[in-house]
C-alpha positions in Angstrom: 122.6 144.6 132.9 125.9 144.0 131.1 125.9 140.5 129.1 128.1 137.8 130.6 131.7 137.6 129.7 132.5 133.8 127.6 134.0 132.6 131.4 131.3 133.2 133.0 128.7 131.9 130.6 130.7 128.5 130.4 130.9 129.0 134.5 127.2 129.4 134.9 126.4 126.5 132.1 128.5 124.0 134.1 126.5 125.0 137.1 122.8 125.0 135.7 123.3 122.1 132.9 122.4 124.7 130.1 124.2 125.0 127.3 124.6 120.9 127.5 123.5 118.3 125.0 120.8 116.0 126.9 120.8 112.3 125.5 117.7 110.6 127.2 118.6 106.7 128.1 116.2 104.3 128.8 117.5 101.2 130.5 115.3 98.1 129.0 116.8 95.2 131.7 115.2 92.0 132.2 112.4 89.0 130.9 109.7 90.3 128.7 106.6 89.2 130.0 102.8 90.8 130.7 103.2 90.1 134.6 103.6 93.6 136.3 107.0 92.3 138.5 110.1 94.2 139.2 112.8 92.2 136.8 110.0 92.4 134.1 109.5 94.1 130.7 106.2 94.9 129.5 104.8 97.7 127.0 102.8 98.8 130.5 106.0 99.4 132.2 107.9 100.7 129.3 105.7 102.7 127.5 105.9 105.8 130.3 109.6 105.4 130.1 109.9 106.2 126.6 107.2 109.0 126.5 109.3 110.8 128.5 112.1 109.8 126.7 111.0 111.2 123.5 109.5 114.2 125.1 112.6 115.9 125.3 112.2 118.7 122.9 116.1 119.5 122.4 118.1 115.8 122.3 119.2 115.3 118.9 118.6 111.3 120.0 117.1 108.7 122.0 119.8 106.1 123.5 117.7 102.8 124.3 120.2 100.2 126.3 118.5 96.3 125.8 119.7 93.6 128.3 117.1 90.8 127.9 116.9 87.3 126.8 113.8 87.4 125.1 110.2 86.2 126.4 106.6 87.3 125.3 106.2 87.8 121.3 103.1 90.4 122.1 105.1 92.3 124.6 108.3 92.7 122.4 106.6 93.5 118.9 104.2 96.1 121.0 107.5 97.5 122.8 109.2 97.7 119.5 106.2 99.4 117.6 105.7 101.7 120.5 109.5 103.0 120.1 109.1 103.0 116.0 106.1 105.3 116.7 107.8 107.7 118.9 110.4 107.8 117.0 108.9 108.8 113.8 106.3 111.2 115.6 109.2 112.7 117.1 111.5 112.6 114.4 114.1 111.2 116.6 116.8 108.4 115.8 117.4 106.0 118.1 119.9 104.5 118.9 120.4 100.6 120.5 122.8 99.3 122.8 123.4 96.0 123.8 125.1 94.7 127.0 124.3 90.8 127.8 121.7 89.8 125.5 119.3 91.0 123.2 118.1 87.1 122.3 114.5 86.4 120.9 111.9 89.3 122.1 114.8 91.0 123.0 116.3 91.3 119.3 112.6 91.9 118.3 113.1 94.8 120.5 116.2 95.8 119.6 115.6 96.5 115.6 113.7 98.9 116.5 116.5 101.0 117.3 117.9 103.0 113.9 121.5 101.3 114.9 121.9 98.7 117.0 125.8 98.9 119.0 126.8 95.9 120.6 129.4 94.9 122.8 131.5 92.0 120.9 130.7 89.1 123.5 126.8 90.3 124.0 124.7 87.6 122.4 122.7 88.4 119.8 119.6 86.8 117.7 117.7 83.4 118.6 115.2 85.0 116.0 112.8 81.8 116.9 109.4 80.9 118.9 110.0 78.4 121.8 106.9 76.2 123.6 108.1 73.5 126.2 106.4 71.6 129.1 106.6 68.5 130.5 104.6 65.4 130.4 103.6 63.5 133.3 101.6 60.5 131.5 100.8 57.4 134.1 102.4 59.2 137.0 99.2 59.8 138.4 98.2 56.2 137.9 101.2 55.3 140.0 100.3 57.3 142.6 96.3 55.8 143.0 95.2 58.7 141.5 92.3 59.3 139.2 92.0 62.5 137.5 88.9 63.8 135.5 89.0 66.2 132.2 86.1 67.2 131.3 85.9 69.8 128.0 83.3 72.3 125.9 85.5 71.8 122.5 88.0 69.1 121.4 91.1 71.1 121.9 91.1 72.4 124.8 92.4 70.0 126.5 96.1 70.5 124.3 99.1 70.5 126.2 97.7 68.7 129.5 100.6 67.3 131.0 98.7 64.6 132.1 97.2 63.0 129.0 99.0 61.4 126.1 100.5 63.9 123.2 98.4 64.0 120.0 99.9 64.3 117.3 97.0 66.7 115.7 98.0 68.8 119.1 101.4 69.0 117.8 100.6 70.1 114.3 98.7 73.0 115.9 101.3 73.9 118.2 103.9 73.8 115.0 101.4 76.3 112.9 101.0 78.3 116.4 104.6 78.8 116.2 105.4 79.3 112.8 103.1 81.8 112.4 104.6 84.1 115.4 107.9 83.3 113.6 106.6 84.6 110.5 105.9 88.0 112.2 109.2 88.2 113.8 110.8 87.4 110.8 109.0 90.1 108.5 109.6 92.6 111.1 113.6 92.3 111.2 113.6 91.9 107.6 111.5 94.9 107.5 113.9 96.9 110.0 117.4 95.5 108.8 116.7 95.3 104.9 119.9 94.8 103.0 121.8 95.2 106.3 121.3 91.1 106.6 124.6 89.3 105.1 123.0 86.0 105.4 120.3 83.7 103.8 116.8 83.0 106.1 118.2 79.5 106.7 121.1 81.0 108.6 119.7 83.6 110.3 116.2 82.4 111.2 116.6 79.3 112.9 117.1 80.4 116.7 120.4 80.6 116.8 122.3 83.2 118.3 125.7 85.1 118.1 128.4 86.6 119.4 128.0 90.8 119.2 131.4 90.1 116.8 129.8 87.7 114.6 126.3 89.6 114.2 127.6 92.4 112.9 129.0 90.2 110.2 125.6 88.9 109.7 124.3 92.2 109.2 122.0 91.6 112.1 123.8 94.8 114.3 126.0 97.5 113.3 128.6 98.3 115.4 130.8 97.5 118.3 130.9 100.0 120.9 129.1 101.5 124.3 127.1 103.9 125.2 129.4 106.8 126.3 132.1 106.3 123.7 129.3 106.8 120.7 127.4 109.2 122.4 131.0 111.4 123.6 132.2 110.3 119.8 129.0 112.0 117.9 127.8 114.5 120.2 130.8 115.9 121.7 132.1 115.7 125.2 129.9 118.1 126.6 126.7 115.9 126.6 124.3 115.3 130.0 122.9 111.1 129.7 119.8 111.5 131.4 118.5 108.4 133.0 114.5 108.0 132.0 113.7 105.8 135.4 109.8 104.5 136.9 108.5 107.3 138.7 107.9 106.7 142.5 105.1 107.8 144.1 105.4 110.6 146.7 102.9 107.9 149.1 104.1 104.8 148.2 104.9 103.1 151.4 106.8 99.9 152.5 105.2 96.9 152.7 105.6 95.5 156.2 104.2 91.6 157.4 104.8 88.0 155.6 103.2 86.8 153.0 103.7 82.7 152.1 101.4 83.1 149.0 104.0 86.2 147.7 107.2 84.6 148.6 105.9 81.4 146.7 104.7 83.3 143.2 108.1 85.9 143.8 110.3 82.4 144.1 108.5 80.8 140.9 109.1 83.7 139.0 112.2 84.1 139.8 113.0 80.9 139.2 111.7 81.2 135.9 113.6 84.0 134.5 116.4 82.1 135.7 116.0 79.4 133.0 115.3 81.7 130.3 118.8 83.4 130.6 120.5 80.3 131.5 119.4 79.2 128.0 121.8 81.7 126.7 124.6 80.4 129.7 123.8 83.5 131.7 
C-alpha cells in the first residue's frame, strides 16, 4: 500500500487526534477536607485523578488548575507530596494554574507545581494555620440547664464551648498551630527557594495577595492561563485532555428524602461558604 500523501496524513491526524500534543489537565476545585463530598478535595479523591494524569506516556507536561481557599493541612501537604512524587517518577513538569484562589492548603498545594501561573486578581498565599469556635460560657445556666463533663485525662476537655478558656488550653492550641505552620513554611521555602522576594515576616503571616503582587513576592511566577501558555509553548496543535472522576457503569440515582442528608449536605455547605468568604468570595 502506497504511503499517504502530507494532505492526507494532516487529514487523517485531524480526524483520529494522532499526530497531536496531549496536555493532561486536572481541575483541583473546591475546600480541602477528608470528608468524601462533591465540592471537596481530598488526596482519596485526587490521587486517581493524577495517576491518570501522569500516565500519559507522550505529554511533554502535566497542567494542574487550583481554585481553592485552603482547608485541611494533612490533606493539602499529602496532595502536594503525591503530585511531587508523580512528577519526579514520571519525569514530568508540572505546571500550576490559578483561577480564584489558591489561599492556605490551597498554595500548599499549589508549590508543588514547577511554575505556578496566575491570573493577576486570583488571590494568592494566607501561608497560616487557622482554629476558631465559639464559646457559649453561662448560656446554659440561663437556660436551667446543667451539663456534665466527665474526662480520662486533663485535656481533653480543650476547646469545650461550654466551659471557661484556660489559658494552658491556649498555649497548647498556639504550639498545635505553630508547629503545622512550621511545616508549611519549610515546604514553600523548600519549593520556591530564592524565588521568595520577601523576608518570613512578610510572607508568613497569613496574609494573602493579589496574583499581581505575588509574583513580586516571588511566591508565583507568571501571569497568564491555561491555553495561552500551553498554545504559547507547545504549539497550537495541542489536545487538553480533561482527567475527570470516573463514573461507574451502575451507579444509579438516588431516589426518596432524606432529612438527616439534607441537614449534613446544608451544614457543609454552609461551611465552605465561610471559608471562601474569608477571602470575599
Amino acid at each position: 500500500m502506497p504511503e499517504p500523501t502530507p494532505s492526507r496524513r494532516n487529514w487523517l491526524q485531524r480526524i483520529t487526534g494522532r499526530g497531536r500534543t496531549v496536555i493532561p489537565v486536572v481541575r483541583l476545585h473546591g475546600v480541602i477536607a477528608a470528608e468524601q463530598r462533591p465540592g471537596r478535595l481530598n488526596i482519596a479523591s485526587v490521587a486517581p485523578l493524577l495517576k491518570r494524569a501522569f500516565a500519559i506516556k507522550s505529554a511533554p507536561a502535566v497542567a494542574i488548575i487550583v481554585n481553592s481557599p485552603g482547608g485541611s493541612p494533612v490533606q493539602s501537604r499529602l496532595i502536594s507530596k503525591r503530585i511531587r512524587d508523580l512528577a519526579n517518577e514520571h519525569g514530568k513538569p508540572v505546571l500550576v494554574f490559578v483561577e480564584d484562589a489558591a489561599a492556605s492548603g490551597g498554595y500548599f498545594i499549589a508549590v508543588a507545581g514547577d511554575e505556578i501561573i496566575v491570573d493577576p486578581s486570583s488571590i494568592v498565599g494566607s501561608i497560616g494555620v487557622i482554629m476558631a469556635g465559639f464559646g457559649f460560657v453561662g448560656t446554659l445556666a440561663k437556660l436551667g440547664i446543667e451539663r456534665r463533663v466527665h474526662t480520662a485525662g486533663t485535656n481533653k476537655s480543650t476547646l469545650d464551648p461550654f466551659l471557661p478558656e484556660k489559658q494552658t488550653d491556649v498555649e497548647r492550641i498556639k504550639q498545635f498551630e505553630l508547629d503545622i505552620h512550621n511545616v508549611f513554611i519549610d515546604v514553600v521555602k523548600t519549593r520556591r527557594g530564592a524565588k521568595l522576594q520577601a523576608a518570613d515576616d512578610v510572607l508568613f503571616t497569613g496574609e494573602w495577595w493579589t496574583g499581581l503582587r505575588g509574583v513580586e513576592l516571588g511566591l508565583v511566577d507568571t501571569i497568564g492561563d491555561l491555553h495561552e501558555v500551553l498554545h504559547t509553548r507547545y504549539g497550537p496543535d495541542i489536545e487538553l485532555k480533561i482527567i475527570e472522576a470516573k463514573r461507574g457503569w451502575f451507579t444509579l440515582p438516588r431516589f426518596g428524602f432524606s432529612t438527616t442528608g439534607l441537614t449534613s449536605d446544608i451544614a457543609a455547605t454552609i461551611e465552605d461558604r465561610a471559608v471562601w468568604a474569608r477571602l470575599g468570595l
